[in-house]
C-alpha positions in Angstrom: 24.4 59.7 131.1 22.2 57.1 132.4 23.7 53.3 131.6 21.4 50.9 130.0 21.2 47.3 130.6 19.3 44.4 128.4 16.7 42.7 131.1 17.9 39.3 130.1 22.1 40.2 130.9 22.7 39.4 127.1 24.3 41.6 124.9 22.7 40.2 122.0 19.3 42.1 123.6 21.2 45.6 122.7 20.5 46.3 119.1 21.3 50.2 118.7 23.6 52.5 120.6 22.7 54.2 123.6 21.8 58.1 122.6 24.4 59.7 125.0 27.4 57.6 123.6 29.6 59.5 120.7 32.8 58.1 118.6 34.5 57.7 115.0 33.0 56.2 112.5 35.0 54.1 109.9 34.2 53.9 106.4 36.0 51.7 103.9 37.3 53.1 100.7 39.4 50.6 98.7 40.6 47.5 100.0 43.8 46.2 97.4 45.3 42.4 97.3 49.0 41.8 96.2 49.9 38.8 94.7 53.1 39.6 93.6 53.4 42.8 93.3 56.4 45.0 93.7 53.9 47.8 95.5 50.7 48.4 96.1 49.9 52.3 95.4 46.3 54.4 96.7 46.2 57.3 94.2 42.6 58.1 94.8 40.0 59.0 97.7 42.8 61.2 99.9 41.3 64.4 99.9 39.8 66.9 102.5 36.9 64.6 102.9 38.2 63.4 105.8 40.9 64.5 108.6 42.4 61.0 109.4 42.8 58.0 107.1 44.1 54.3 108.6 45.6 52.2 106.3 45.5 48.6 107.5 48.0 46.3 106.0 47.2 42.4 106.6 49.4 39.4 106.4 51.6 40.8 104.0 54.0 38.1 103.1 57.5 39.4 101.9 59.2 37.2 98.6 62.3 37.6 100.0 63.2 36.8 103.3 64.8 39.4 105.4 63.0 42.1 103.8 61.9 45.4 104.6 58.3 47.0 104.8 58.3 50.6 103.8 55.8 53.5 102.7 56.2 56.5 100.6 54.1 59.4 100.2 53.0 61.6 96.8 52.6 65.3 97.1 51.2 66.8 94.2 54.1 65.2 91.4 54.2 62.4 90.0 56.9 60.2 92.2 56.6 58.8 95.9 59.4 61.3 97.3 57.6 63.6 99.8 60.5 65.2 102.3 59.9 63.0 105.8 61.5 63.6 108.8 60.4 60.4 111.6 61.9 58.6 113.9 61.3 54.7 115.2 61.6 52.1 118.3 61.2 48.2 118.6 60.2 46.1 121.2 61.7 42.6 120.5 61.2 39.1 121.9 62.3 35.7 120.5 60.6 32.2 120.2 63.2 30.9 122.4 62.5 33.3 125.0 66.0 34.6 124.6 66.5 38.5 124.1 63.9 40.6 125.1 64.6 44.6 125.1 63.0 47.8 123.9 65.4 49.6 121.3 65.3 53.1 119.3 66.0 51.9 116.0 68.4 54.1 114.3 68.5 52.7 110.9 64.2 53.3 110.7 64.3 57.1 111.1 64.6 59.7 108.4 66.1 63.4 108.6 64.5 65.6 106.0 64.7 62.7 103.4 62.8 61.8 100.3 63.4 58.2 100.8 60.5 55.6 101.3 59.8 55.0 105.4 61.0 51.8 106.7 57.9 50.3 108.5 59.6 47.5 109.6 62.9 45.3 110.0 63.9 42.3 108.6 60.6 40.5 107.7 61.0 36.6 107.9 59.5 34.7 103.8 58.7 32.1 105.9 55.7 29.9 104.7 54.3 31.2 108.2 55.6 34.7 109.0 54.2 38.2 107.6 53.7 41.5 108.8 50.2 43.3 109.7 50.1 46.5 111.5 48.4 49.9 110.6 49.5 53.2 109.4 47.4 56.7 110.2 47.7 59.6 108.1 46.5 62.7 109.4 44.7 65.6 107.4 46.7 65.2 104.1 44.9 67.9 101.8 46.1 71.0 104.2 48.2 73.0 102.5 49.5 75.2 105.3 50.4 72.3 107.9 53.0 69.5 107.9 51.4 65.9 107.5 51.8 63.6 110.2 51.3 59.7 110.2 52.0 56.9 112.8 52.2 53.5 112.4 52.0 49.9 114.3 53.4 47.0 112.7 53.3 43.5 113.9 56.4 41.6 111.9 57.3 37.8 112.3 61.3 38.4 111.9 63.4 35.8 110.0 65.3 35.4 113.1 62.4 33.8 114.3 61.4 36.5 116.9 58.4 38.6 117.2 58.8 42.7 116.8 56.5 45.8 117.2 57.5 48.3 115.4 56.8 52.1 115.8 57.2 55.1 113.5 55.7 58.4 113.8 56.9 61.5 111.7 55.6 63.9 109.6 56.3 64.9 105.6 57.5 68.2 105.7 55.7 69.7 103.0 52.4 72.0 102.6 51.6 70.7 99.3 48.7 67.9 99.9 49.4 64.4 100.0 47.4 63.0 97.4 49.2 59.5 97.2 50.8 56.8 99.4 52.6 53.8 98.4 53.4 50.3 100.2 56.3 47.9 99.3 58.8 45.1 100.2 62.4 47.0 99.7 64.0 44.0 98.1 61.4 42.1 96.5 57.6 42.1 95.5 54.4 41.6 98.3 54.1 38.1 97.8 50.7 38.2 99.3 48.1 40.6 101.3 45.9 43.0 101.6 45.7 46.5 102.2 42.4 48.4 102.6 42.0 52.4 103.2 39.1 53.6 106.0 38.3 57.6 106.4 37.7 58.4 109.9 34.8 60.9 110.8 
């Protein structure tokens, strides 16, 4: 591949892609704002369109503080209660610069459980603090293969400490997932967004 440079050294000079260079594209299906809402549900453009979808989840600001982020998946019925099997780590670190550590979170995994996904720990309702992180969702219309998802969540904790927060896992059914759901365990998404992008 031979590597093109703009004669000026400015990257504004490079208006189109170079014809040797490849990658995803993202397209944006439905972007949805809370303002109070106890969830915030995506019950249509998950099909076999595509084979990944990223949910992005932005500033979500908890009513109550302390609160936990979750997700739930549909398959086929009419209730979030797909069978999920996960597990999940932290990396913590406080304003103070106090504790600092890497921990397997036990209480954020599920064992063949229809239960929603925490996604999160304790989210601070701070004025300030929120959660924004991402979720991937991997060819949900098969119906021979497991589903498997990851997600990255940024959380301001109401201990006043920063986390990262990981989850992967898969819902252990073939039936397609057709719907996923988003909510606060203890109170309504004060405020946010959440938008859905197929990746091709």
């Amino acid at each position: 591949m031979t590597i093109k440079y703009a004669n000026n050294n400015s990257l504004s000079a490079i208006t189109s892609k170079p014809s040797g260079l490849s990658g995803s594209a993202m397209t944006l299906l439905a972007t949805e704002t809370a303002s109070s809402s106890a969830t915030i549900s995506f019950t249509s453009n998950i099909d076999d369109t595509y084979d990944e979808y990223v949910f992005k989840y932005i500033n979500c600001h908890p009513e109550t503080d302390g609160d936990i982020f979750e997700v739930d998946f549909r398959d086929g019925g009419s209730s979030y209660d797909a069978t999920k099997t996960t597990t999940s780590f932290i990396t913590r670190h406080t304003e103070g610069a106090g504790q600092g550590n890497v921990a397997y979170l036990g209480g954020g995994d599920l064992a063949q459980s229809t239960s929603g996904q925490p996604l999160t720990d304790n989210c601070g309702a701070d004025a300030d603090q929120c959660i924004s992180g991402e979720l991937r969702l991997f060819s949900p219309s098969s119906t021979t293969f497991v589903k498997h998802f990851l997600a990255r969540t940024s959380i301001a904790r109401h201990t006043d400490e920063y986390n990262d927060n990981f989850v992967a896992g898969y819902c252990n059914v073939t039936a397609a997932i057709d719907g996923v759901q988003f909510k606060f365990q203890g109170g309504d998404i004060d405020s946010g967004v959440i938008k859905l992008y197929g990746i091709s």
